[in-house]
C-alpha positions as CSV (number, residue, x, y, z in Angstrom):
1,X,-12.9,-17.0,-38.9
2,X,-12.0,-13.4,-40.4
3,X,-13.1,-12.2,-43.8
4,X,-11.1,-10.5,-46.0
5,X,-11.7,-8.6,-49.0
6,X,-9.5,-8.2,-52.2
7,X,-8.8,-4.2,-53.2
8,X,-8.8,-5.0,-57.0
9,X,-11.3,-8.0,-57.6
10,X,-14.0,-7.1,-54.7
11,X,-14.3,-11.2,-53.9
12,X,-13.8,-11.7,-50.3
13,X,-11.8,-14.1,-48.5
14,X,-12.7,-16.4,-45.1
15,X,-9.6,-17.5,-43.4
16,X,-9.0,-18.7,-40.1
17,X,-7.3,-17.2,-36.7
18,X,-3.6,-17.9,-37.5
19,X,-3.8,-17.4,-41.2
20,X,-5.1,-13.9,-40.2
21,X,-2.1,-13.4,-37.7
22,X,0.4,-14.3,-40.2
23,X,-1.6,-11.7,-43.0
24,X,-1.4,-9.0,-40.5
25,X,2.1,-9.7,-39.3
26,X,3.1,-9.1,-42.9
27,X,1.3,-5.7,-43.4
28,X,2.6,-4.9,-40.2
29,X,6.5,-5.7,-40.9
30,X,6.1,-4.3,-44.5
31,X,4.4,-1.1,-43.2
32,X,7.4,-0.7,-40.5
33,X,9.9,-1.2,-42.9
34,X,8.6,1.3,-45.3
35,X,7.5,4.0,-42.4
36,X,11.5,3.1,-41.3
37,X,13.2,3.8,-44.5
38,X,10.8,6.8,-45.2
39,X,11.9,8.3,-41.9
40,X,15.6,7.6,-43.2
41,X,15.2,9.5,-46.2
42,X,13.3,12.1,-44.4
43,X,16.4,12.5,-42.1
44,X,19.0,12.7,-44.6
45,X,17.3,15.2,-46.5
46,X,17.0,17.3,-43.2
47,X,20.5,16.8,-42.3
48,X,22.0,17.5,-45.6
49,X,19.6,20.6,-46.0
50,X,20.8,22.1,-42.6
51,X,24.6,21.3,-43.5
52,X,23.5,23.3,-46.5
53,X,22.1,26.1,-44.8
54,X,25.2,26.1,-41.5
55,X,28.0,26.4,-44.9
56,X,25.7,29.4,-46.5
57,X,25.6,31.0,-43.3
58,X,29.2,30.8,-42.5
59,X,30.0,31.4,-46.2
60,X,28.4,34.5,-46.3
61,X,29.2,35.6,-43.0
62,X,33.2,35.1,-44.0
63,X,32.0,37.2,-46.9
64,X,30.9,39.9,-45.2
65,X,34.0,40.1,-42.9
66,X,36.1,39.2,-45.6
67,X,34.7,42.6,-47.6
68,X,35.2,44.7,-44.1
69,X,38.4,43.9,-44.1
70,X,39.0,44.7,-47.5
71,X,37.4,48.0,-47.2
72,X,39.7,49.1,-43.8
73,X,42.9,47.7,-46.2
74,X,41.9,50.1,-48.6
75,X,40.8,52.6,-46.2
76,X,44.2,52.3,-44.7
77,X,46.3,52.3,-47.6
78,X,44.5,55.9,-48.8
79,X,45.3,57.3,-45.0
80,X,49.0,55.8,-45.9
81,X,50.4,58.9,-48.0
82,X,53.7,59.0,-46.6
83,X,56.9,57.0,-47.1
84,X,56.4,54.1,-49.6
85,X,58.1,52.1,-46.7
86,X,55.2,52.8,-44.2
87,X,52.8,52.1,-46.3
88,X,54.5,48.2,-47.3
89,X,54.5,47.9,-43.2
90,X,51.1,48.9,-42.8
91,X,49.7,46.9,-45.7
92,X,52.0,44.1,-44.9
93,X,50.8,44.0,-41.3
94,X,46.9,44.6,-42.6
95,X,47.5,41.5,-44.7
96,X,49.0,39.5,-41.8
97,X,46.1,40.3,-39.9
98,X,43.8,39.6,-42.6
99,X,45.9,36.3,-43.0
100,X,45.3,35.4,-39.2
101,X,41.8,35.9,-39.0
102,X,41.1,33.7,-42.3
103,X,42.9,30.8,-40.6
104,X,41.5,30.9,-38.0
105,X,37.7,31.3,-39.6
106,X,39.1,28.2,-41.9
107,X,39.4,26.5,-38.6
108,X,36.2,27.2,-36.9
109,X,34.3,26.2,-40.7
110,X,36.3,22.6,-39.7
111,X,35.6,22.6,-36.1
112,X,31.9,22.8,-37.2
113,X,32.0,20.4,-40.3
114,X,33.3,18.1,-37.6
115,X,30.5,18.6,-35.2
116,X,28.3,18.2,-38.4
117,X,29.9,14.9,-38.9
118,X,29.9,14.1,-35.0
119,X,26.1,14.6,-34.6
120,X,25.4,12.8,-37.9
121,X,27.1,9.3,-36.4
122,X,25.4,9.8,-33.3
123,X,22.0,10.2,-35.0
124,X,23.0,7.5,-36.8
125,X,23.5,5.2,-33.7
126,X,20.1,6.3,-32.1
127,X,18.5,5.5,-35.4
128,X,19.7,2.2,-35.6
129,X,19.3,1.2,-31.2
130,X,16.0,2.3,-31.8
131,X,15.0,0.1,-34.6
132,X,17.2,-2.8,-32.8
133,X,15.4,-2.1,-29.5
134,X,12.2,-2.1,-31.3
135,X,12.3,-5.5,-33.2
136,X,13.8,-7.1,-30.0
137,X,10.5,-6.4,-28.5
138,X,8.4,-7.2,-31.2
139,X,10.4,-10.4,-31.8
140,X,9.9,-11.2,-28.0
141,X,6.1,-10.4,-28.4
142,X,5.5,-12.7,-31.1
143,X,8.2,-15.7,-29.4
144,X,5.7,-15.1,-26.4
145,X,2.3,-15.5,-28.3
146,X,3.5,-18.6,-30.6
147,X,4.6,-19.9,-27.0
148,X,1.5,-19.6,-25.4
149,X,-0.1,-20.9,-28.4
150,X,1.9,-23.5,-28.7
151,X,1.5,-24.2,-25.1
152,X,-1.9,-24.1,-25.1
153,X,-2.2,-26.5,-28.2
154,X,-0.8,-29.0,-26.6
155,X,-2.9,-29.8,-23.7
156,X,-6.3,-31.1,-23.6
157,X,-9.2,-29.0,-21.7
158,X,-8.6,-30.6,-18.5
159,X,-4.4,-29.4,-17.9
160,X,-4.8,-25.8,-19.0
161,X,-6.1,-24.6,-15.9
162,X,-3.7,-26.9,-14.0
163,X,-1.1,-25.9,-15.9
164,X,-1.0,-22.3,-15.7
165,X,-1.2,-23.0,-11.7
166,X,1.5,-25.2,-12.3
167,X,3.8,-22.4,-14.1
168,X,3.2,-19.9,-11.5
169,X,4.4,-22.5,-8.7
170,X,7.2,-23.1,-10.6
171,X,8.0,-19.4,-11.1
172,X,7.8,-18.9,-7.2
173,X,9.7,-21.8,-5.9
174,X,12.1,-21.5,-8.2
175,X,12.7,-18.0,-6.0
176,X,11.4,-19.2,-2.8
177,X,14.5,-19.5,-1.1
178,X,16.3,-16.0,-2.0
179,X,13.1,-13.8,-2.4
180,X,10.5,-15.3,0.0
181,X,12.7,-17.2,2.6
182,X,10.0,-17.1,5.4
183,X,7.0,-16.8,2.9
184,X,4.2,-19.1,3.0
185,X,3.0,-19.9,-0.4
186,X,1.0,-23.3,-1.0
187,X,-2.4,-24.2,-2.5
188,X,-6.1,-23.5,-0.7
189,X,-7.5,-27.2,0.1
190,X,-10.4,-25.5,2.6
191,X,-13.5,-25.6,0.6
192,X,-16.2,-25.6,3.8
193,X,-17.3,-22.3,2.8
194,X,-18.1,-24.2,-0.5
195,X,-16.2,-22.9,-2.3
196,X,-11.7,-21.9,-2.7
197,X,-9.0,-20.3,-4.5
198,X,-6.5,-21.8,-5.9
199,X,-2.9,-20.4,-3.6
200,X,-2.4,-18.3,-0.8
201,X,0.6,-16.1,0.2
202,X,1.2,-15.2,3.5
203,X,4.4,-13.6,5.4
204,X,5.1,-12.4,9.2
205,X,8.0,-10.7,10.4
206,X,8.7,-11.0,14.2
207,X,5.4,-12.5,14.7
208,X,3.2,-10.2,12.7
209,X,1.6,-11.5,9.7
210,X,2.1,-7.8,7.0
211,X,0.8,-9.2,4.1
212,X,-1.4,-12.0,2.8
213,X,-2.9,-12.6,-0.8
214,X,-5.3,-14.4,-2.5
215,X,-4.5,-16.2,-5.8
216,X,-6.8,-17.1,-8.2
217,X,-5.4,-18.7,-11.9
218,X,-8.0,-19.2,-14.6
219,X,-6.9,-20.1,-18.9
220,X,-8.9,-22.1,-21.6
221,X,-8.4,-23.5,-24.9
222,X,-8.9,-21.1,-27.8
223,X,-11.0,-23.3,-29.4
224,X,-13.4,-23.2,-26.5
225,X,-17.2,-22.8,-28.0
226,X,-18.2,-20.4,-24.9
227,X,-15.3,-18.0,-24.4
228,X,-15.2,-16.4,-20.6
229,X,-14.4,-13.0,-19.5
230,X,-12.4,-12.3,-16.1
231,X,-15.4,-10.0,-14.8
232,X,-16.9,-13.9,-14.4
233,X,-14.9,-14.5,-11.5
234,X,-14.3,-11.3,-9.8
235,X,-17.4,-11.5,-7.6
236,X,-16.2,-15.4,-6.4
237,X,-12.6,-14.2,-6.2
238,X,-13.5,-11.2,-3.7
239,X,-16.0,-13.9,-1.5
240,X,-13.0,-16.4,-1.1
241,X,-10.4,-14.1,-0.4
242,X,-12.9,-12.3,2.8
243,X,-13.6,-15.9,4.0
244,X,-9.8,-16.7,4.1
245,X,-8.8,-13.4,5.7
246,X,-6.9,-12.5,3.1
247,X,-5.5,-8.8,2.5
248,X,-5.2,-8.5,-1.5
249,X,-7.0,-10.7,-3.9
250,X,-5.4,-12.0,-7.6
251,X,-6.4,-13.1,-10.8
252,X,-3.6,-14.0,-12.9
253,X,-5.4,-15.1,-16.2
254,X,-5.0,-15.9,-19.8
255,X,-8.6,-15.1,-20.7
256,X,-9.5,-12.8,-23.5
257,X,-6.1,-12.7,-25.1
258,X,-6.7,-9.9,-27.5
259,X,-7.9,-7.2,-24.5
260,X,-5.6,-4.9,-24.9
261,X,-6.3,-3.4,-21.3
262,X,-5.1,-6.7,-19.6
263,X,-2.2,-7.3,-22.1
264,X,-0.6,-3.6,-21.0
265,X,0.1,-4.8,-17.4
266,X,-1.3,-4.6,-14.0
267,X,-5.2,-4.0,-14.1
268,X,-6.5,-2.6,-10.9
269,X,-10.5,-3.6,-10.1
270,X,-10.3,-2.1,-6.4
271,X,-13.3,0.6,-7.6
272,X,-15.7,-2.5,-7.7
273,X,-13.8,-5.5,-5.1
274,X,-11.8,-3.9,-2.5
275,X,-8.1,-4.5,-2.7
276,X,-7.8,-6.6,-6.1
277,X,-6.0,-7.1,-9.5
278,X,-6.1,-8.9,-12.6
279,X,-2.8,-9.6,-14.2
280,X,-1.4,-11.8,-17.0
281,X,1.3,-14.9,-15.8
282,X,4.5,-12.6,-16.4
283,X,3.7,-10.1,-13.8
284,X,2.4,-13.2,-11.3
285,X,6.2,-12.5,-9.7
286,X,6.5,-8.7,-9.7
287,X,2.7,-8.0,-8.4
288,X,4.0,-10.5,-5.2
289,X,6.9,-8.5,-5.2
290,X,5.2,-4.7,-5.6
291,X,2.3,-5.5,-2.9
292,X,5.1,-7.4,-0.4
293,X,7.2,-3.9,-0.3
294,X,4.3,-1.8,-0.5
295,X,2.8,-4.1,3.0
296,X,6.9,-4.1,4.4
297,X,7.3,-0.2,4.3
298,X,4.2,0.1,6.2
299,X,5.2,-2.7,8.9
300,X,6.6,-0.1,11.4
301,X,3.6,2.3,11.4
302,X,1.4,-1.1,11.7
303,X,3.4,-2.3,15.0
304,X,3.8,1.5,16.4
305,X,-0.7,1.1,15.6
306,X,-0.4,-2.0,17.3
307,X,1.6,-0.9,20.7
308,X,-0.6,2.4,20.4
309,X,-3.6,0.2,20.6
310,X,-2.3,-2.4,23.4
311,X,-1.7,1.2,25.7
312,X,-5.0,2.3,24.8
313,X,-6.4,-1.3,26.0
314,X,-3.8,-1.1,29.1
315,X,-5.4,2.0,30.2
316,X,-8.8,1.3,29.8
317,X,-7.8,-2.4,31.7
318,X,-6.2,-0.1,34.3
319,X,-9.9,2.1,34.3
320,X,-12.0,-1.0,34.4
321,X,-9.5,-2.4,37.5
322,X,-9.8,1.6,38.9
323,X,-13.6,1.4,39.0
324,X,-14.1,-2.2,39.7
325,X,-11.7,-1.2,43.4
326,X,-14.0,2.0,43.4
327,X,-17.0,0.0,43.2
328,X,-15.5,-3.0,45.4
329,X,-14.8,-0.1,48.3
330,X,-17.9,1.7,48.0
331,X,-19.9,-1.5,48.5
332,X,-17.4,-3.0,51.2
333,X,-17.8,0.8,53.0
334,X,-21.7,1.2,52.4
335,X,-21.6,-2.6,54.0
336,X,-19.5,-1.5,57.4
337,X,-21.2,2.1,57.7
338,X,-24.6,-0.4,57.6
339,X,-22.7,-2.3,59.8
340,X,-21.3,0.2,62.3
341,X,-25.0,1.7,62.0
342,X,-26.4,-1.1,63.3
343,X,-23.9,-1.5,66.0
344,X,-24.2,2.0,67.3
345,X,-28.6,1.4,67.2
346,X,-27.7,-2.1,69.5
347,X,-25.7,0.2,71.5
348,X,-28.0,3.2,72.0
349,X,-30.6,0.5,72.8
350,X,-28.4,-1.6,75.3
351,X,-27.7,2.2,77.1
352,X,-31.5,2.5,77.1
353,X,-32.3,-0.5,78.4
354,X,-29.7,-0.6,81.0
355,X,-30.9,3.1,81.7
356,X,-34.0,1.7,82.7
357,X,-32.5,-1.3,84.5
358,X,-30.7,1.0,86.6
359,X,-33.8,3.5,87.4
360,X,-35.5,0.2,88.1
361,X,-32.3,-0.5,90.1
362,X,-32.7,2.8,91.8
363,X,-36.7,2.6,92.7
364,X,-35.8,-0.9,94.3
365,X,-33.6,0.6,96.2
366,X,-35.9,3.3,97.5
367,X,-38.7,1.2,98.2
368,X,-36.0,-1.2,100.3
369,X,-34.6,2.1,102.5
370,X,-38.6,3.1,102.7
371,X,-38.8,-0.6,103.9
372,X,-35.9,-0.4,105.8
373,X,-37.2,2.7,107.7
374,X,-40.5,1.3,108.3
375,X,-39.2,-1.8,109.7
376,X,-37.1,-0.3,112.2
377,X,-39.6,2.2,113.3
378,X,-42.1,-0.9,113.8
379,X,-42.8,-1.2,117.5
380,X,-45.2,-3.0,119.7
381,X,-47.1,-0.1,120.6
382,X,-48.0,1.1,116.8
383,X,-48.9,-2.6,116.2
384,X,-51.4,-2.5,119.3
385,X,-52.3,1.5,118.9
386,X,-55.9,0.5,117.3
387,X,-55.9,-2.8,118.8
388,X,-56.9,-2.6,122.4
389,X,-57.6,-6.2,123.1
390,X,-53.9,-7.5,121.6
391,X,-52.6,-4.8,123.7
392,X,-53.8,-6.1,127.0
393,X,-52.4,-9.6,126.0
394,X,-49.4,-8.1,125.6
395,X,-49.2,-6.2,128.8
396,X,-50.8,-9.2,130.7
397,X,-47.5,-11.4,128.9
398,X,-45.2,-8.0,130.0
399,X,-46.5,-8.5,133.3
């Protein structure tokens, strides 16, 4: 309820919301029309003061030419002091001058009352598109608040919420086709985070998803005892849109009707939640519109990013390959050099030992030519030199 009080009694008055709208819709209107039709007199005074002022000027500006020429008439006519014929040509050709150059300053005083005249309509016309232009929006701002009223009115607690989402799904499908062709545009059913927005919009050209928003739509009755502010939801908004992986996030709302700062347009909240807006149901289309451009212009740099960023992972895949087959040949070589190590060891040892086999080999042999030597210089008579009694038995046999 507002209070008003009376200027001449002093006893004030309680009246209600719309009783209110309709006083100050009447100051307004009455206010407009007088600060209209005071303007109007202000301009026609101007304008007739300045035609006032343009025909003093050129008055007395013919004036003063007017007495020049007089003067170098007379002047000429006093020089003239010959023939009486020379001086009717002279004065007659003085005058015809004279003559000419009045016609043709009568012709530039209507050339300029016609400009006058010329600039006056065409004031005139801006005057009156203005003040046309002017009630056209007011007129519109008014059908638009008795609608939402109205609209509002007629639904219990429950539907305004639904509703509004309602109005903006209409809105978009009913440009789904020619705008968003390949847009995808439906309601958020995943609540396992516990808790969901009410649409998302998402779109992908040649496989890349560019641009992807989170809506959220919130209204109430006006005759709601515990009115809410859009700051409520902000912090929910910005939680729902990160767990969806959503770009932008949304609130189109109807809350706090007389905030002027929402009513003006597009209200940007990215200096406390990154990469979010609150706007009222007639810019639900034109903020898709704005943030699917902005997100389309910048679709080239995102796929020449994108390729940038697959070469950077192709080269660092072709390092990683390059050092694994560095790392695969140094093991595989350290492996044979231990290897061929080992190999040349087993042979330097199988040289040794068949070094020694053959000195072994060698020393048999010796001992068998020593053996050898003996044998064949083995004789009866070194056999029997120290043994005197064999001897005899072999002489005794010899004989």
């Amino acid at each position: 309820m507002q209070k008003i009080k009376c200027p001449n009694c002093g006893e004030v008055f309680a009246v209600d919301e719309s009783g209110y709208a309709q006083i100050v819709q009447q100051v307004r209107d009455k206010e407009f029309e007088k600060e209209l039709s005071q303007r109007k007199q202000e301009y026609e005074e101007m304008k007739e003061s300045e035609l006032k002022l343009a025909q003093m000027q050129q008055k007395e500006k013919f004036d003063k030419e007017l007495s020049e020429k007089e003067a170098e008439i007379r002047q000429l006519r006093a020089q003239i002091s010959g023939s009486e014929t020379a001086k009717k040509l002279a004065v007659l050709e003085a005058v015809q001058v004279k003559e000419k150059e009045l016609s043709q300053k009568a012709t530039e005083i209507t050339e300029l009352k016609s400009q006058l005249s010329n600039k006056e309509t065409e004031n005139k016309l801006k005057e009156k598109s203005l003040q046309e232009q002017y009630e056209d929006k007011l007129k519109l701002k008014d059908e638009q608040i008795e609608y939402y009223k109205d609209f509002k009115a007629r639904q219990s607690t429950k539907m305004v919420g639904e509703s509004l989402e309602q109005h903006c799904l209409t809105q978009f499908n009913s440009l789904r086709m020619t705008a968003f062709p390949n847009a995808y545009f439906e309601k958020d059913n995943d609540a396992r985070t516990g808790s969901k927005g009410d649409f998302i919009f998402r779109e992908s050209a040649e496989g890349t998803e560019f641009i992807s928003i989170m809506f959220e739509m919130k209204n109430e009755m006006d005759e709601t005892a515990t009115k809410h502010k859009n700051e409520d939801f902000l912090k929910e908004l910005d939680k729902d849109r990160r767990e969806k992986g959503c770009e932008y996030a949304v609130l189109v709302s109807l809350l706090e009707i007389d905030n002027e700062l929402y009513n003006n347009g597009i209200v940007d909240v990215s200096y406390r939640y990154e990469k979010m807006y609150v706007i009222r149901p007639q810019f639900f289309i034109p903020m898709i519109t704005l943030l699917r451009n902005a997100a389309l212009h910048s679709l080239k740099y995102r796929k020449e990013l994108e390729v940038a960023r697959h070469q950077q992972i192709d080269i660092l895949r072709f390092e990683e390959n390059m050092n694994a087959f560095k790392e695969g040949f140094s093991r595989n070589y350290r492996i044979a050099s231990d290897k061929f190590k080992t190999a040349i060891d087993e042979i330097d040892k199988t040289i040794l030992h068949l070094q020694k086999t053959k000195e072994a080999l060698l020393s048999s042999e010796n001992n068998l030519r020593l053996a050898n030597n003996k044998a064949e210089d083995l004789s009866i008579k070194k056999l029997t030199k120290n043994a005197p009694a064999v001897k005899e038995l072999f002489e005794e046999l010899k004989e």
